[in-house]
C-alpha positions in Angstrom: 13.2 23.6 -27.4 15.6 21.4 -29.8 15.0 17.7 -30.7 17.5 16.9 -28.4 15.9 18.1 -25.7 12.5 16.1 -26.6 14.4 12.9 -26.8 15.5 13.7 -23.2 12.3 14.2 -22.5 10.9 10.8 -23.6 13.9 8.8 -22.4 13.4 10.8 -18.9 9.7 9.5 -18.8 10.3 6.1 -19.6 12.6 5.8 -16.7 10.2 6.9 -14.5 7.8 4.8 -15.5 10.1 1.8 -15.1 11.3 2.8 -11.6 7.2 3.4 -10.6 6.6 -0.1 -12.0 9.4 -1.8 -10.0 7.2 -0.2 -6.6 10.1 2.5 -6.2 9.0 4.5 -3.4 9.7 7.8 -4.9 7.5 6.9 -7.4 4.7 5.8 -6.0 2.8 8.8 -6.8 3.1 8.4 -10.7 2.8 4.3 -10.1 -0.9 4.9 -8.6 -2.0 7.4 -11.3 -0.8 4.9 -14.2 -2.5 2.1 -12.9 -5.2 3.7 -12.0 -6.1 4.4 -15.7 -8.5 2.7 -17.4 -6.6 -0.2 -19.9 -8.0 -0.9 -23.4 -8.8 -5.0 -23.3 -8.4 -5.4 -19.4 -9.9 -7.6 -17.2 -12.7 -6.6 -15.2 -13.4 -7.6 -11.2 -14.1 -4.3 -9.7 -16.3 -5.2 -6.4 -16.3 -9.0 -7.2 -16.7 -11.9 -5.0 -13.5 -13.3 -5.2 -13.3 -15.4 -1.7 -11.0 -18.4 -2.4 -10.2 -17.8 -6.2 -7.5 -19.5 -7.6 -4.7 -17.2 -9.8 -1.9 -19.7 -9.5 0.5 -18.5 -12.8 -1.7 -16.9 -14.3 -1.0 -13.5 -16.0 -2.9 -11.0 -14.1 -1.2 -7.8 -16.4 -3.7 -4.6 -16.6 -6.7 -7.0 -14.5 -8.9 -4.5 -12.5 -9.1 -6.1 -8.8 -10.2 -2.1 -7.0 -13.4 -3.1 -4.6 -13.0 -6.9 -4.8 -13.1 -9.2 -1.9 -9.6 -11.2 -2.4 -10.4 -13.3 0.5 -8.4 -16.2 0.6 -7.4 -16.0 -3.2 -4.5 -18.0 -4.0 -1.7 -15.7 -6.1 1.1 -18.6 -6.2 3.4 -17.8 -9.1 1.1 -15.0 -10.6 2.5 -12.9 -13.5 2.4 -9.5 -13.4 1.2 -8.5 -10.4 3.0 -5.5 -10.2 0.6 -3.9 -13.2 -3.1 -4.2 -11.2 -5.7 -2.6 -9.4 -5.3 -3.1 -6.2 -7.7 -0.6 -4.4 -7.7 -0.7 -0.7 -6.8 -4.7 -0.4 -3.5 -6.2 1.3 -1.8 -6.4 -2.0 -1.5 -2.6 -2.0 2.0 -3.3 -0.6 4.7 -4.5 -2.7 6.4 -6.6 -0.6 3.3 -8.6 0.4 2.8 -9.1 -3.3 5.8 -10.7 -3.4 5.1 -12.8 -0.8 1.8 -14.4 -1.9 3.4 -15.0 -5.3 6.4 -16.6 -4.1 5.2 -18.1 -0.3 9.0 -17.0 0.7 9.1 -14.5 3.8 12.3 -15.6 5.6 13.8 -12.8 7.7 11.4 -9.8 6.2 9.6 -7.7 8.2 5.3 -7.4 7.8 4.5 -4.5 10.4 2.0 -2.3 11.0 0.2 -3.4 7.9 -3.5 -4.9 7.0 -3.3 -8.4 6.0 -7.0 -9.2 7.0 -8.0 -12.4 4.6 -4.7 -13.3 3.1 -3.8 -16.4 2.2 -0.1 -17.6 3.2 -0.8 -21.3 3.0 2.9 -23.2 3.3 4.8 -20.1 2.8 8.0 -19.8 4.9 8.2 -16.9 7.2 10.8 -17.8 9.8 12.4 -15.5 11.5 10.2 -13.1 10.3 8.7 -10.2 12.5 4.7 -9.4 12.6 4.3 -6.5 14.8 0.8 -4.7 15.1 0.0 -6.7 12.2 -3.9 -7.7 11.3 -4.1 -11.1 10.1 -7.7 -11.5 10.8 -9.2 -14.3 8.7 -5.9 -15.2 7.5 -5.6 -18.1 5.8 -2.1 -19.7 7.6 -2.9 -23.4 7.6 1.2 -25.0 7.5 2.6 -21.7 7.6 6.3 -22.0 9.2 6.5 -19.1 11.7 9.6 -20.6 13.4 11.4 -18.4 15.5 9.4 -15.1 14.1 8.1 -12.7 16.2 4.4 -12.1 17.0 3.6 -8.6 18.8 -0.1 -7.1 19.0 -1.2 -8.8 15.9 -4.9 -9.8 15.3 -5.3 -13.4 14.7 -9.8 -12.9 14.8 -10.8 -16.0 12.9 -7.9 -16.7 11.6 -6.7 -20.7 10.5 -3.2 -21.6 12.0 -4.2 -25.7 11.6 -0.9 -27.4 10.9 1.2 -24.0 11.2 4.9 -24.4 13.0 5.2 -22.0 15.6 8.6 -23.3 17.4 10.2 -21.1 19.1 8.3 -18.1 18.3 7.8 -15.1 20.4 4.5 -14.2 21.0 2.8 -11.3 22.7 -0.5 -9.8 23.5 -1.6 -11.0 20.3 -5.6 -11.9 19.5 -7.3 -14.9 19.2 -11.5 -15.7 18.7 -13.3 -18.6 19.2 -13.5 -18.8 15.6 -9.9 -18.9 15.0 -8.3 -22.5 14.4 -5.8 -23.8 16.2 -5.7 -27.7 15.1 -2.9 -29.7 14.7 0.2 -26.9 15.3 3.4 -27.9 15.5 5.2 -26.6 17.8 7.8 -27.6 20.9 8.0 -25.1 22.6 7.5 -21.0 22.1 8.3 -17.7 24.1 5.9 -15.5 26.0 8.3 -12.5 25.7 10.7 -11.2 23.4 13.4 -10.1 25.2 15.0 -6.7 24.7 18.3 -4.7 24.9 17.4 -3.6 28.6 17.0 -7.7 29.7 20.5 -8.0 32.0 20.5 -11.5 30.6 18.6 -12.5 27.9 19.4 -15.7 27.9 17.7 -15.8 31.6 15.3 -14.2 30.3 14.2 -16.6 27.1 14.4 -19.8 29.7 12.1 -17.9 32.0 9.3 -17.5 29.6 9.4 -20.4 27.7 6.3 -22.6 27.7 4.6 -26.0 25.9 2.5 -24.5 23.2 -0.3 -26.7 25.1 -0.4 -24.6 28.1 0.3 -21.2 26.0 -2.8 -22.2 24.2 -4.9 -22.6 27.5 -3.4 -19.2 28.6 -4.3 -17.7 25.0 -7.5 -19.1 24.6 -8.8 -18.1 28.8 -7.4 -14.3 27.9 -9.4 -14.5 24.7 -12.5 -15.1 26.8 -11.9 -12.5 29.0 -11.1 -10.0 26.7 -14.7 -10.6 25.3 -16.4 -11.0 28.4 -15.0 -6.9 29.0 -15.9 -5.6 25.7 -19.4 -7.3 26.2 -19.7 -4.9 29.5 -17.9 -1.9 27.9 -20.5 -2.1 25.2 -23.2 -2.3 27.5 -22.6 0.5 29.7 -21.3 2.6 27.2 -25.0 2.4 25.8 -26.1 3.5 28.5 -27.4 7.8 28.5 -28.3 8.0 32.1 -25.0 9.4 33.8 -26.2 7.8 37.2 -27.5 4.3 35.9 -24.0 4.5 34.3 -22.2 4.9 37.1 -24.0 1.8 39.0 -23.6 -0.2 36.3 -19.5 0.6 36.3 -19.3 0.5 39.9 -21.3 -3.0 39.9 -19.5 -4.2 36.9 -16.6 -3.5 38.6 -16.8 -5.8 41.5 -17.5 -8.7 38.7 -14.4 -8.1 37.0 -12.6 -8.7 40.5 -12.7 -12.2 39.8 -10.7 -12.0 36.7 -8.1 -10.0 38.8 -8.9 -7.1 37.6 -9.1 -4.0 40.4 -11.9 -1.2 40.1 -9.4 1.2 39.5 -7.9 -0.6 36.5 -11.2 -1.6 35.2 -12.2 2.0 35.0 -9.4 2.9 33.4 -9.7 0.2 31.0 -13.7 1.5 30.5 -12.4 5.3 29.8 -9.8 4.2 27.3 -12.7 2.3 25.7 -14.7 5.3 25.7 -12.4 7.5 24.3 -11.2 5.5 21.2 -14.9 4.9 20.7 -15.9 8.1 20.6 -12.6 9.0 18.4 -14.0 5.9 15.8 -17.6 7.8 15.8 -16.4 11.3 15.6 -13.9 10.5 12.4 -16.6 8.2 10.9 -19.3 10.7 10.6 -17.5 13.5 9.8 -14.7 12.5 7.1 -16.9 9.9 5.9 -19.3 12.7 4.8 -16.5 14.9 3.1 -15.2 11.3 1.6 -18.2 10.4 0.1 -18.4 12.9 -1.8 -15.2 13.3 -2.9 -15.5 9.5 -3.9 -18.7 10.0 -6.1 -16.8 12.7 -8.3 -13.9 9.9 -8.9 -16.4 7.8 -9.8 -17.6 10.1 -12.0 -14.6 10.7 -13.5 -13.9 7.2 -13.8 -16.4 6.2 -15.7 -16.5 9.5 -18.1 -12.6 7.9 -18.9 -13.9 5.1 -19.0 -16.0 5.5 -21.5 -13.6 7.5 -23.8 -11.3 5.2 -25.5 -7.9 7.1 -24.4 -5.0 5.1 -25.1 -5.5 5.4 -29.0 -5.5 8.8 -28.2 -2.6 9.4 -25.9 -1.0 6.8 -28.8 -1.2 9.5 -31.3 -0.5 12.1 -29.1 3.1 10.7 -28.4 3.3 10.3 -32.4 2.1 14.1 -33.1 4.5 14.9 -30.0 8.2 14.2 -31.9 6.2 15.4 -35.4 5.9 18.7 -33.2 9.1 18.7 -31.8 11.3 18.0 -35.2 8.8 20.8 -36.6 9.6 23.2 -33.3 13.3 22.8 -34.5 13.4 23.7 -38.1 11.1 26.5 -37.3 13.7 27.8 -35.1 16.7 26.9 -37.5 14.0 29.3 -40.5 13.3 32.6 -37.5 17.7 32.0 -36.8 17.8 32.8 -40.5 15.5 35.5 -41.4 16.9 37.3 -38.3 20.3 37.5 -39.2 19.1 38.6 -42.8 17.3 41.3 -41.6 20.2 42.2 -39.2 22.4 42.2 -42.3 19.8 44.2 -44.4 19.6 46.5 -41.9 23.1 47.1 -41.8 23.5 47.7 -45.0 20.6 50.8 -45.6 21.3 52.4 -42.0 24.9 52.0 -41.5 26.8 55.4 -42.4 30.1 53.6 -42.4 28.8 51.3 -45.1 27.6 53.9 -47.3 31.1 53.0 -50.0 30.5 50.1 -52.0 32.5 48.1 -51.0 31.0 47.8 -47.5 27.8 46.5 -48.9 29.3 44.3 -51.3 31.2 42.4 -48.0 28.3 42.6 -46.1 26.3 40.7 -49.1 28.8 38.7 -49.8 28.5 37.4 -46.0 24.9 37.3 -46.1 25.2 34.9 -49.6 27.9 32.7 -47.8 25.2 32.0 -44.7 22.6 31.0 -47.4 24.6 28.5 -48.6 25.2 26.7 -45.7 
């Protein structure tokens, strides 16, 4: 392989390194495995106590965050937040770590993700849409959630004090006792988004609009309920006798009557209970024995790397790479010329129709001519 080809080489990987770095999905893969290197001179927080820490503009480049607990920590203008350990935490996903640095959410979409113990104090997210999000112990004290959509998101002890919510659409989503509700802004909100199917939507956003004060007396009673059925799911589902089970659902039952809830639904509700619990138990105990392995040997790895100071090495390795390649190219420009001397030598002894003179003298006259070049 000629220089040329190494150069490509070299240019080709710092490309990919740039596009991995700018949280190019293609090249998330390569991304993971760079940062996941140990750094000469980097910050340490690996499995910190980090609940409420303040990083407003600071420079965060190469800082080891893997197994901390970034409750609450404030990432306002942060620099370099792209080149971190992340681990398992909510800044994992690039666009929420643009979020917490620049509070600016308008119109983006946050679904389906784990936000548990972010902190989006004041950040604008109007219009946004949170669907199936977890925001438990969320820190959104003055958050503007105007006009954004709320489906199926978690809101478990989570601080909405002085948030805007009007004309927001929200839906099925929980709430704890815990959470806070103080002081929100809000005219009026929507208890359904409506869809494509709605004949008239416009019908449709008049009929389920609502003061935020009796929305919150809805929210809060369905809260309560909610928890007064786990409580019972919980206790009969601890229950081994199959026939002390059974009187306990049937009596249960006829309890959750006053809630408006029918036997029938109420044992539906309990078997769908049951199943996802079993579901949580049968994955926990058996990947989390494979995983926990698996996880002890990274570790080990980790701190073996750790311990070896790398970089210098992979330094001088990138160094002794283009001394190799230039090396690889006159060695092949020497083996080109031997073999055409030997090609010409041989010629010259086993070639009848050279035998004369002045065949040999041509052929040695060629041979003389390459040299010099």
């Amino acid at each position: 392989m000629g220089i040329l080809e190494y150069i490509f080489v070299i240019l080709l990987g710092i490309y990919f390194g740039f596009r991995a770095l700018k949280d190019d999905s293609r090249f998330i893969l390569l991304r993971n495995i760079a940062l996941n290197l140990p750094v000469w001179g980097q910050t340490n927080f690996e499995s910190a106590m980090l609940t409420g820490a303040n990083f407003e503009s600071a420079n965060l480049q190469h800082t080891n965050f893997s197994g901390a607990n970034l409750t609450h920590c404030n990432w306002y203008n942060a620099k370099q937040l792209n080149h971190i350990k992340v681990g398992k935490s909510y800044l994992r996903y690039p666009e929420i770590r643009r979020l917490v640095v620049g509070k600016s959410g308008e119109n983006k979409v946050f679904e389906s993700l784990d936000l548990s113990g972010i902190n989006l104090t004041e950040s604008r997210l109007n219009r946004a849409s949170f669907i199936k999000t977890n925001l438990a112990n969320a820190k959104l004290r003055g958050v503007n959630l105007s006009d954004t959509t709320l489906l199926e998101n978690n809101f478990e002890g989570a601080i909405l004090s002085e948030a805007t919510l009007t004309g927001a659409y929200i839906e099925n989503c929980y709430i704890s006792r815990a959470s806070q509700l103080d002081n929100i802004k809000c005219d009026f909100l929507y208890q359904r988004q409506p869809t494509i199917g709605d004949y008239n939507q416009i019908h449709q956003l008049v009929k389920t609009k609502i003061s935020f004060e009796k929305f919150k007396k809805k929210w809060l009673r369905d809260t309560l309920e909610l928890e007064f059925l786990y409580n019972i799911f919980d206790q009969i589902y601890s229950i081994n006798n199959k026939i002390v089970r059974e009187y306990q659902l049937i009596t249960k039952a006829k309890k959750a009557e006053n809630l408006g809830i029918n036997s029938e639904s109420f044992r539906q509700m309990f078997n769908e209970y049951c199943r996802k619990k079993v579901e949580k138990e049968w994955n926990k105990s058996f990947w989390k024995s494979i995983f926990s392995r698996i996880e002890r040997r990274i570790e080990d790895l980790h701190r073996l790397v750790n311990e070896m100071d790398i970089f210098p090495i992979l330094e001088r390795l990138s160094q002794l790479s283009i001394v190799f390649g230039i090396f690889v190219y006159a060695n092949q420009i020497y083996k080109e010329n031997r073999e055409l001397q030997y090609r010409s030598w041989d010629i010259i002894t086993t070639n009848e129709e050279l035998e004369e003179l002045g065949g040999r003298v041509n052929v040695l006259r060629n041979w003389r001519t390459h040299r010099a070049d």
